[in-house]
Residue frames relative to the residue before (quaternion, step in Angstrom):
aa qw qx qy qz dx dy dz
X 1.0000 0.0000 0.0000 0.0000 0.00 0.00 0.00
X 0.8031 0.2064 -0.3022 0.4701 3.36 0.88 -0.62
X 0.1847 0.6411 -0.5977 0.4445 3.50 0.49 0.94
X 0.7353 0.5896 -0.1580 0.2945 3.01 0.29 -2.00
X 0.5886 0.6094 -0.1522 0.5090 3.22 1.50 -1.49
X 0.7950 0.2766 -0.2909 0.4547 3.05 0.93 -0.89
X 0.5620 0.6221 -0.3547 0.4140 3.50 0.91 -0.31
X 0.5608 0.6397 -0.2761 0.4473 3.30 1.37 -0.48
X 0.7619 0.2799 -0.0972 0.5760 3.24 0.57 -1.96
X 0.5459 0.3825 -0.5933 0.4513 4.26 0.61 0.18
X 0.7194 0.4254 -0.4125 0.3623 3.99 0.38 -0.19
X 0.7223 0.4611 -0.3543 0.3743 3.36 1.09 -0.10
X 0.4301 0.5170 -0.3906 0.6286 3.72 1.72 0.00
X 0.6295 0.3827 -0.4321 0.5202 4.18 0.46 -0.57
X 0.5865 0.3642 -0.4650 0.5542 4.03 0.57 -0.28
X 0.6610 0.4136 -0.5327 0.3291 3.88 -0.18 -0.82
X 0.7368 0.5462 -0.2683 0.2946 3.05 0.70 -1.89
X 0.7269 0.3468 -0.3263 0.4949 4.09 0.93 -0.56
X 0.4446 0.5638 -0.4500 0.5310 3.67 1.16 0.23
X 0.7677 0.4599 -0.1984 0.3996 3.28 0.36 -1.23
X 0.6349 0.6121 -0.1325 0.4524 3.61 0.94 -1.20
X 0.6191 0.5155 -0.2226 0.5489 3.48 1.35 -1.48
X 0.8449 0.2489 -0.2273 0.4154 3.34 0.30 -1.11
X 0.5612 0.5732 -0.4376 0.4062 3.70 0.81 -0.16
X 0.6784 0.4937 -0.3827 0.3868 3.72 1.26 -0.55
X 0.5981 0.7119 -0.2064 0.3046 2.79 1.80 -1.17
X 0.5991 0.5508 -0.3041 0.4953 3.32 1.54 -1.01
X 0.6440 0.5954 -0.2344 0.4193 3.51 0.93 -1.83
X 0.7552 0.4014 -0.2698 0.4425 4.00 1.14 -0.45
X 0.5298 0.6040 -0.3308 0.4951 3.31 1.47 -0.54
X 0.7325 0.3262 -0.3146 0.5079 3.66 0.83 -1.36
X 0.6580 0.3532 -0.4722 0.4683 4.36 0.17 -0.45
X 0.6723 0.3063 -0.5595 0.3756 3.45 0.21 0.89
X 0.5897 0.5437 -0.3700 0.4688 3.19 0.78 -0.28
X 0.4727 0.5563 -0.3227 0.6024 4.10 1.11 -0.58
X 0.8849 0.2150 -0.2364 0.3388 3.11 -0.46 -1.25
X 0.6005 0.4267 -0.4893 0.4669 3.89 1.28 0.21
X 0.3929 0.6854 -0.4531 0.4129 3.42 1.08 0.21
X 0.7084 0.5801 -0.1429 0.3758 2.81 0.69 -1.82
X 0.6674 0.5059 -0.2174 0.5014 3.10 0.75 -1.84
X 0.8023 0.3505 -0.2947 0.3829 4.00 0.22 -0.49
X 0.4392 0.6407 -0.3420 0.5288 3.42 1.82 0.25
X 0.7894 0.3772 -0.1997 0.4412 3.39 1.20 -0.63
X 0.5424 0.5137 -0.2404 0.6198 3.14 1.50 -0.22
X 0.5444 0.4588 -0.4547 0.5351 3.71 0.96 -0.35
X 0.7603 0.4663 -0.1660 0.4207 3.60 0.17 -1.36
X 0.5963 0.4102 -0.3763 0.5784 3.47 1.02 0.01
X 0.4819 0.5685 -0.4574 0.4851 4.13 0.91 -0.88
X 0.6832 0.5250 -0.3414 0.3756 3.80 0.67 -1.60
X 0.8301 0.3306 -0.2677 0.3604 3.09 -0.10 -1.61
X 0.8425 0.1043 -0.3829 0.3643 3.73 0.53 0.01
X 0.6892 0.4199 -0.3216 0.4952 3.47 1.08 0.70
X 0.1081 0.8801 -0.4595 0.0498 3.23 1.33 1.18
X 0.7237 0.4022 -0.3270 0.4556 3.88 0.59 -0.13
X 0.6728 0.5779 -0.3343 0.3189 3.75 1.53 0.01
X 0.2286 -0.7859 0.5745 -0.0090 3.53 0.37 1.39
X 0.1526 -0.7457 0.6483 0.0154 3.06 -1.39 1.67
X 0.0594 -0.8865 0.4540 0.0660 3.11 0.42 1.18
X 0.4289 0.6241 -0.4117 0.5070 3.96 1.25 0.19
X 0.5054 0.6584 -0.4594 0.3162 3.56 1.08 -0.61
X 0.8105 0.3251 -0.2863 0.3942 3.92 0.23 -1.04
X 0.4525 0.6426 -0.4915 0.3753 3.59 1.52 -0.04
X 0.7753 0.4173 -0.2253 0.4171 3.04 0.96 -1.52
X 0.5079 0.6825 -0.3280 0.4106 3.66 1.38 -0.31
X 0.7390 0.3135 -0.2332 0.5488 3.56 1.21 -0.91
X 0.5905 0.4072 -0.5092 0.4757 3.96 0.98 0.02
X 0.5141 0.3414 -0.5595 0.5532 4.07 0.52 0.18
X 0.6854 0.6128 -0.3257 0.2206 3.04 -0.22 -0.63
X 0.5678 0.5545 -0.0876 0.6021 2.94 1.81 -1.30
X 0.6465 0.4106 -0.2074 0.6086 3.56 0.78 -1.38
X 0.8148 0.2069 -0.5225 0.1424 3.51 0.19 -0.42
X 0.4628 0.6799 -0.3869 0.4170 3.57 1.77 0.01
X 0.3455 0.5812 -0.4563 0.5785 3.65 1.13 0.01
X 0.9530 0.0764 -0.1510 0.2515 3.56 -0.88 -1.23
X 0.5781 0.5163 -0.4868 0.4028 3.38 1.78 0.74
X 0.4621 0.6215 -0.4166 0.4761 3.34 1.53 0.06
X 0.6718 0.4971 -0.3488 0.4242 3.86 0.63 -0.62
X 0.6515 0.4610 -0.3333 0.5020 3.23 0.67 -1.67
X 0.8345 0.3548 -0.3309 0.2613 3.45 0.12 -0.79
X 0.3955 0.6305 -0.3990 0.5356 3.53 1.64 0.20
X 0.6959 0.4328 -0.1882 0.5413 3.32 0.53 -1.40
X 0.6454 0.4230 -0.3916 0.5012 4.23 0.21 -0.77
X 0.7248 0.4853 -0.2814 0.4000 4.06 0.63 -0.97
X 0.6199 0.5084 -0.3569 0.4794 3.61 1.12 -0.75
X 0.7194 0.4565 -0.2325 0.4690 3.56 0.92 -0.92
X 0.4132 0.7080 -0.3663 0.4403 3.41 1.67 -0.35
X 0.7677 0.5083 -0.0235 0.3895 2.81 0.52 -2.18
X 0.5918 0.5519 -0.2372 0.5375 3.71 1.60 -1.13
X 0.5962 0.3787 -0.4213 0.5689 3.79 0.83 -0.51
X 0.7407 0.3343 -0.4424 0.3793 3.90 -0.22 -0.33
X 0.5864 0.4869 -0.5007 0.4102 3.60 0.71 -0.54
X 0.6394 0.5984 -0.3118 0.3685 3.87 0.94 -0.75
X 0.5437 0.5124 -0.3421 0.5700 3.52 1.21 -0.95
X 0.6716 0.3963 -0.4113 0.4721 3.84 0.13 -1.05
X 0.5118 0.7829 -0.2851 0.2093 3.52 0.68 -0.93
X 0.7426 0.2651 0.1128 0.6046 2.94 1.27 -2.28
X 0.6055 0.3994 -0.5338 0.4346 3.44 1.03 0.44
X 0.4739 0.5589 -0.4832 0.4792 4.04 1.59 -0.73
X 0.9111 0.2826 -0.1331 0.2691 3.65 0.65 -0.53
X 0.3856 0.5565 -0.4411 0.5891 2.76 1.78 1.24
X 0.6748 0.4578 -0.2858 0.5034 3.29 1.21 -0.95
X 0.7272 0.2965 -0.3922 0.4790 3.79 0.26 -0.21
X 0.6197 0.4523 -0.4765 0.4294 3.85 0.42 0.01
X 0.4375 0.6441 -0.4638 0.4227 3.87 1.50 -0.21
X 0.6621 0.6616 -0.1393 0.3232 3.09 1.20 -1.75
X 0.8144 0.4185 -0.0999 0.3894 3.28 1.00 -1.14
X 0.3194 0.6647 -0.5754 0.3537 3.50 2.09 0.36
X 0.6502 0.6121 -0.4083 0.1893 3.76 0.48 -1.17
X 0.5657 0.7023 -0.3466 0.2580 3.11 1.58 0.18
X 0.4879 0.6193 -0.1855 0.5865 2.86 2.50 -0.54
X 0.4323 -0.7723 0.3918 0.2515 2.80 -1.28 0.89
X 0.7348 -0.5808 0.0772 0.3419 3.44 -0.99 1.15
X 0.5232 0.5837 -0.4936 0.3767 3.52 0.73 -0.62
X 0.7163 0.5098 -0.2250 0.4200 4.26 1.35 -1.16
X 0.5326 0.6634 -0.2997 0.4318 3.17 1.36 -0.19
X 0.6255 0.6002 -0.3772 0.3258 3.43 0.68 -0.14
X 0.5973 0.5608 -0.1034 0.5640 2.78 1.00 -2.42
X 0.8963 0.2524 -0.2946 0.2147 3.81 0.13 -0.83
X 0.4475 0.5984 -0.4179 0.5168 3.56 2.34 0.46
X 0.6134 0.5317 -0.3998 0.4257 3.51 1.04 -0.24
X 0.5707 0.6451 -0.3084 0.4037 3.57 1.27 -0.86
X 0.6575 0.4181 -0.1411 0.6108 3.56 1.25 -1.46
X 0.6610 0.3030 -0.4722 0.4984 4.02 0.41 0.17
X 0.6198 0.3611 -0.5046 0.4804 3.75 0.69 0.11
X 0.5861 0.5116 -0.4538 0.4345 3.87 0.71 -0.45
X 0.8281 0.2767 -0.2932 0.3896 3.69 0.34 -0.71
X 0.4138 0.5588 -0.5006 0.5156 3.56 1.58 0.33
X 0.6487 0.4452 -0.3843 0.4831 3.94 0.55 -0.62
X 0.6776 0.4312 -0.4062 0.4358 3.84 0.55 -1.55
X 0.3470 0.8007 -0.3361 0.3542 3.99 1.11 -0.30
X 0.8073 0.1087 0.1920 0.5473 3.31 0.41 -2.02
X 0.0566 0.7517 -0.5762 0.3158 3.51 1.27 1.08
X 0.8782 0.2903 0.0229 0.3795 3.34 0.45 -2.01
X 0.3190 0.7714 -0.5044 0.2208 3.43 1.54 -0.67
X 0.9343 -0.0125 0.1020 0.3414 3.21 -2.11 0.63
X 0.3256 0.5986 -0.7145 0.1584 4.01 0.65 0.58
X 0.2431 -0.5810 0.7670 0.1228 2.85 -2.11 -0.29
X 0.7280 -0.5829 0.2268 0.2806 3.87 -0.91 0.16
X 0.5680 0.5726 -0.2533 0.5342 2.75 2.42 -0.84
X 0.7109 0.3977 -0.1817 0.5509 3.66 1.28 -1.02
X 0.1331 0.8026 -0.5555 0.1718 3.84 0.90 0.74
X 0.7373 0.4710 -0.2196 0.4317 3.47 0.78 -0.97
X 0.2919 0.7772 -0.4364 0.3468 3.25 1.23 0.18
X 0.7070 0.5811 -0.2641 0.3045 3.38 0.92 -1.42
X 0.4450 0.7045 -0.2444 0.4959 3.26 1.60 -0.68
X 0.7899 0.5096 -0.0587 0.3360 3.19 0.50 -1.28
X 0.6626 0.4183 -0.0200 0.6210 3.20 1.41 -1.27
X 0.5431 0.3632 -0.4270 0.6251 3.74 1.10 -0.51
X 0.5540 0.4487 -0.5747 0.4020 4.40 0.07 -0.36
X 0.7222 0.3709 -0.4463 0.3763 3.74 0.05 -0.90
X 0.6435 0.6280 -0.3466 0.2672 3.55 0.67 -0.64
X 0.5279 0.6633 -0.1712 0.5020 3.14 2.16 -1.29
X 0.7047 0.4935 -0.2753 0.4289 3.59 0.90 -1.14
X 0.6305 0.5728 -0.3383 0.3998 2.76 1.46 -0.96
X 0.6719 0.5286 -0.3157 0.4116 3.79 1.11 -0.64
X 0.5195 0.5564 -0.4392 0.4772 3.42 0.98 -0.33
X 0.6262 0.4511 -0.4223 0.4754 3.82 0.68 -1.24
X 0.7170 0.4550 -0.3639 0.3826 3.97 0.22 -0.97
X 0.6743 0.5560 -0.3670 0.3184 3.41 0.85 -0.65
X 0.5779 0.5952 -0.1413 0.5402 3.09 1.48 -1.63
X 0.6230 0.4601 -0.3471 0.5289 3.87 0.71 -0.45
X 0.6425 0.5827 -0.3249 0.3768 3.56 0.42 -1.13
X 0.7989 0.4698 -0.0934 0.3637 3.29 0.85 -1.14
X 0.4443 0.4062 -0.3676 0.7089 3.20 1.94 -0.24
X 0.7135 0.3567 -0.4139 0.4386 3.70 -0.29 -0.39
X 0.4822 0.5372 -0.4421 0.5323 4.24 0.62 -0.48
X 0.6720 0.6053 -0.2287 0.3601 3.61 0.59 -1.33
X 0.6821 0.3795 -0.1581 0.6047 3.70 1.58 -0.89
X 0.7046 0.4831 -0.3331 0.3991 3.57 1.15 0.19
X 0.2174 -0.8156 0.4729 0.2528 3.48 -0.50 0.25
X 0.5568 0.6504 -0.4031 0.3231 3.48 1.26 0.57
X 0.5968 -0.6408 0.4214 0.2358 3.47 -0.66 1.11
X 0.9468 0.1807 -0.1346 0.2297 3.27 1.05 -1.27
X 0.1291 0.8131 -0.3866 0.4156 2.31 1.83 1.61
X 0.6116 0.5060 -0.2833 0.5382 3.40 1.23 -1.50
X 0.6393 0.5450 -0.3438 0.4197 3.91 0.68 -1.17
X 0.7823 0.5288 -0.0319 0.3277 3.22 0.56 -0.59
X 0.8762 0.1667 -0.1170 0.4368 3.32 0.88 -1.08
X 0.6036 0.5059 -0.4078 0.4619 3.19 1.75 -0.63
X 0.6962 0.4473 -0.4392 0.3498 4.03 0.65 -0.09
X 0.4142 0.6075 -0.4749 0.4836 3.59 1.65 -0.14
X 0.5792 0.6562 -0.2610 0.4071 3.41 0.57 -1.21
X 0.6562 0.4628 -0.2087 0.5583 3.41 0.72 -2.08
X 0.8474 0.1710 -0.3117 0.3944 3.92 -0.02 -0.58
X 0.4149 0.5211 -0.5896 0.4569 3.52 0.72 0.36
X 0.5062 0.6733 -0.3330 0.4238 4.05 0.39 -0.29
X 0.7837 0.4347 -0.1214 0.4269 2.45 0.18 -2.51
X 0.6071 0.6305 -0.2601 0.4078 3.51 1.20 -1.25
X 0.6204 0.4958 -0.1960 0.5752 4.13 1.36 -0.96
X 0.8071 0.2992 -0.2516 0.4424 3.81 0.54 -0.26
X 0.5658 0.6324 -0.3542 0.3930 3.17 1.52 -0.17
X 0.5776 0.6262 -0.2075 0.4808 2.96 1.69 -1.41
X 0.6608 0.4934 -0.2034 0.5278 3.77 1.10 -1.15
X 0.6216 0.4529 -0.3298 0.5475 3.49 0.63 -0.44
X 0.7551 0.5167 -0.1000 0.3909 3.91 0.44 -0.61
X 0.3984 0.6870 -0.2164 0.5679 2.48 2.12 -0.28
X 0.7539 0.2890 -0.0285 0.5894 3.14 0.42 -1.81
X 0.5311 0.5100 -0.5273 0.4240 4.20 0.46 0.61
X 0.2757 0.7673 -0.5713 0.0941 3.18 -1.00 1.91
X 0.5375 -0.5750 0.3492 0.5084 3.02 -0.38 0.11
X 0.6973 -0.5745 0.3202 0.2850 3.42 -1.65 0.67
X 0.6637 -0.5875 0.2780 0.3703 3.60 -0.81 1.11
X 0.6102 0.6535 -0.2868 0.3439 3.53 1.31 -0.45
X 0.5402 0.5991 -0.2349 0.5423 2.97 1.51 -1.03
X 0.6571 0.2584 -0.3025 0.6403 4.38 0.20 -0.50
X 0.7120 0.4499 -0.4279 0.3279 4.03 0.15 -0.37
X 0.5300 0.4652 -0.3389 0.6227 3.43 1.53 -0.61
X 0.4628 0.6413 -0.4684 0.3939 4.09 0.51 -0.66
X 0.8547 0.3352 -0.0623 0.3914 3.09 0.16 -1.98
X 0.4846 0.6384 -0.3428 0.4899 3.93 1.23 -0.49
X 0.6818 0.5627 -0.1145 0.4532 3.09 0.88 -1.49
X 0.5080 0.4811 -0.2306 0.6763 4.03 1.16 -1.54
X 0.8188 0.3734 -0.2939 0.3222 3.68 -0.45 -1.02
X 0.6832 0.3533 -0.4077 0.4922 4.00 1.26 -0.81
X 0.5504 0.5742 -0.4680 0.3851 3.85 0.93 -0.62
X 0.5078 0.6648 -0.3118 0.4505 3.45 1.04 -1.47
X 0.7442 0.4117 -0.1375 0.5077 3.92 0.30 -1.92
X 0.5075 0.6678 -0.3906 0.3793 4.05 0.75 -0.51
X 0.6998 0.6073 -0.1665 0.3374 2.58 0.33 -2.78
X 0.6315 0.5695 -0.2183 0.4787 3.80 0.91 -2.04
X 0.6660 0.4897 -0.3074 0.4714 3.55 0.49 -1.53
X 0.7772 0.3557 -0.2759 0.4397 3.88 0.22 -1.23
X 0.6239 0.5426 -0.2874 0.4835 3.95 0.70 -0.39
X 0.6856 0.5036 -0.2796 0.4452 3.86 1.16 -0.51
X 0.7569 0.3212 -0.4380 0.3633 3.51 1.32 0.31
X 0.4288 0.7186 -0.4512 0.3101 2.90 1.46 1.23
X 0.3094 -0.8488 0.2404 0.3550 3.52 -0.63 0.33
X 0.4982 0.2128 -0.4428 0.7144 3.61 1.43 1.08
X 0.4702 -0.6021 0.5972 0.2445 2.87 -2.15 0.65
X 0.3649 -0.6688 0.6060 0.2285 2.79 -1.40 0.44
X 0.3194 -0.8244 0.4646 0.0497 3.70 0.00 1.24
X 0.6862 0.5916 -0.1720 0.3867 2.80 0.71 -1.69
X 0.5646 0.6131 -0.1241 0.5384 3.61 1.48 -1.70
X 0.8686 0.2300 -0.1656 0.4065 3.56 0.46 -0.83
X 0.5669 0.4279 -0.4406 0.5490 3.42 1.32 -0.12
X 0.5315 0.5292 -0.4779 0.4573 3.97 0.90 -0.44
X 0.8848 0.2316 -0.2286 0.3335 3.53 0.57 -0.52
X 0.3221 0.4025 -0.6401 0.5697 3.60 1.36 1.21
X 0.7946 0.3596 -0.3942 0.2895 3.58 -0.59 -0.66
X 0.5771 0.4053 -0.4399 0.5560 3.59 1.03 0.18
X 0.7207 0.3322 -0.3995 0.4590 3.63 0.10 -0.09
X 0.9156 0.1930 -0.2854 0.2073 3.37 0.73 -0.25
X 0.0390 0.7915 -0.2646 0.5495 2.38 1.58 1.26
X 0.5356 0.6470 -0.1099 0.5315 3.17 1.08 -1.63
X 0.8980 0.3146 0.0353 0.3057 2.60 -0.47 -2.08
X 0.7317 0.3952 -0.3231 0.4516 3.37 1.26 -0.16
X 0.2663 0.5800 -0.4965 0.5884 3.64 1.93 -0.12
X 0.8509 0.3833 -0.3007 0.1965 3.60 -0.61 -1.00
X 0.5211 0.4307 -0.3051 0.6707 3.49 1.40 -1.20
X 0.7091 0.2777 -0.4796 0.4359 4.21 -0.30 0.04
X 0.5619 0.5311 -0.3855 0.5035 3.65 0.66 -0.11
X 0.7629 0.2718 -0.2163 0.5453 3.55 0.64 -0.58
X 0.7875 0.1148 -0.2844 0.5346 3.88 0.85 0.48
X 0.0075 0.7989 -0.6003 -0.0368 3.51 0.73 1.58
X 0.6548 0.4966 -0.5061 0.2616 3.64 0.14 0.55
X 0.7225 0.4284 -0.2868 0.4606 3.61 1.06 -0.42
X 0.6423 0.5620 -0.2855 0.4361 3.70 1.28 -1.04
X 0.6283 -0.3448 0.4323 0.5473 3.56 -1.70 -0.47
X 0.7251 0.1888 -0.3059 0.5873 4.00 -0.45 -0.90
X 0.1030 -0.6756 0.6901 -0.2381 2.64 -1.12 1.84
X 0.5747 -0.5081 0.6368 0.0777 3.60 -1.80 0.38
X 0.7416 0.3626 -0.3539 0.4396 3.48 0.03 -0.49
X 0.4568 0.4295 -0.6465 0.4345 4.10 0.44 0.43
X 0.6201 0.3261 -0.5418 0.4642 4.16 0.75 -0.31
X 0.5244 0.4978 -0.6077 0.3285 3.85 0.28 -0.20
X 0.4733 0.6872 -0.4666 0.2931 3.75 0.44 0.08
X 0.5951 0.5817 -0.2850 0.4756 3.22 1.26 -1.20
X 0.5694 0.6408 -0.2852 0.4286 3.68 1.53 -0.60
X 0.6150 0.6035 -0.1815 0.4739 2.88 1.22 -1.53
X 0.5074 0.6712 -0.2589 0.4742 3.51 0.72 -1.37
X 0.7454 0.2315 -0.2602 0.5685 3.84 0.17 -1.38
X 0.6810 0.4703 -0.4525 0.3321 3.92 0.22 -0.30
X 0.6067 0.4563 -0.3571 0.5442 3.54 0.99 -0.29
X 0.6358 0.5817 -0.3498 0.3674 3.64 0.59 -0.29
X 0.6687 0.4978 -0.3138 0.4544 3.05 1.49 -1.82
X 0.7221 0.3833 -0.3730 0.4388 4.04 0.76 -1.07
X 0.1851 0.6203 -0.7422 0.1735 4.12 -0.31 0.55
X 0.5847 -0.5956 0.5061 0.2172 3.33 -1.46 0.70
X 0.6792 0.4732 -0.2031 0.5230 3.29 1.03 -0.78
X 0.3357 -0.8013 0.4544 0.1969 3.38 1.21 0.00
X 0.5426 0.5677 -0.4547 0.4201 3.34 0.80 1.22
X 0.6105 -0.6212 0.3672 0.3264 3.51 -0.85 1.28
């Protein structure tokens, strides 16, 4: 048992620790690019001065407030667009666990001798639909792919069982009943997997970040023909953008980042403890 304990609590610190790790680098790379175009247009401002001290770019702050403009434009979308799809992956988990849990419900329509063989079938399916997502990381993204096949095989075996056991009943409203529970418990597992992989097009975060990096390279440029920085001004405005920007890219990959999805995979969890009770009641 205490093995177990420990096997338990070394796999939850390896989740904190790649949750935690992922997104702390993630921030730490988002701001030193954003700094160092700061930087980089501070130095290029202050060079413009010292040998072009009487040439005034006076187009600069037009063109400073249409990035500027553009870039509050595409962090408002992406992040509209990254939160609905956020918000669309949990409604899907609840989805497939309402519809794991009532197709559990509807073996009792079978007659007992089939009822065993096919509650054991559905605690190894929802132990796999479980560890679909476990511990990814950006390098092992494609994992999901992989881990959603065993889960697939695993539906063919339930499906293909059901139907031999339907075969030994003589109730009608068994067939009415369980094979479409069945059908949307599925339907409910590929939707979720498919939705997964819905992002927007790589162009759309490469223009994001172009866009972060000239506003980023402006800001530096306009602030270098002052003679004190303003610090305060530029560090207020990396940590709001990246900030931003890192709310939005975890919102759009709730499986690898910190704001994650998988506290709704609990609700999964929830029907697997139910399904094993000794007493064999839901």
């Amino acid at each position: 048992m205490f093995s177990v304990a420990l096997l338990v609590g070394a796999t939850k610190y390896e989740e904190v620790v790649i949750k935690y790790s992922f997104g702390l680098l993630s921030f730490a790379f988002i701001f030193g690019l954003l700094y160092v175009s700061v930087i980089a247009g501070q130095i290029l401002g202050k060079w413009h001065i010292a040998y072009h001290p009487k040439h005034k770019l006076r187009i600069l702050a037009v063109a400073e407030a249409a990035v500027l403009t553009l870039l509050g434009l595409l962090i408002a979308f992406s992040f509209s667009g990254a939160y609905q799809r956020f918000e669309a992956r949990e409604i899907k988990i609840i989805d497939e666990a309402n519809a794991i849990y009532t197709a559990y419900l509807r073996l009792d329509l079978l007659v007992p001798a089939e009822q065993k063989s096919m509650r054991e079938m559905f605690r190894q399916y929802v132990n796999v639909r479980m560890h679909v997502y476990d511990n990814l990381t950006i390098t092992d993204y494609g994992l999901i792919g992989k881990r959603a096949e065993a889960a697939r095989e695993l539906q063919h075996g339930i499906w293909n069982q059901a139907i031999l056991a339907l075969g030994k009943t003589n109730k009608d409203v068994a067939y009415e009943l369980l094979l479409p529970a069945l059908n949307d418990m599925f339907e409910a597992s590929n939707s979720q997997f498919i939705l997964s992989k819905l992002h927007p097009p790589s162009a759309v975060f490469i223009l994001l970040g172009v866009i972060a990096l000239l506003s980023s390279f402006l800001t530096g440029y306009s602030t270098a023909k002052k003679k004190y920085r303003s610090h305060v001004y530029i560090l207020s405005y990396l940590l709001i953008v990246t900030v931003t920007l890192f709310i939005t890219f975890n919102l759009e990959l709730p499986r690898i980042g910190m704001l994650r999805v998988t506290s709704f995979d609990k609700v999964i969890t929830n029907i697997n403890d139910q399904s094993v009770d000794p007493s064999g009641a839901v």
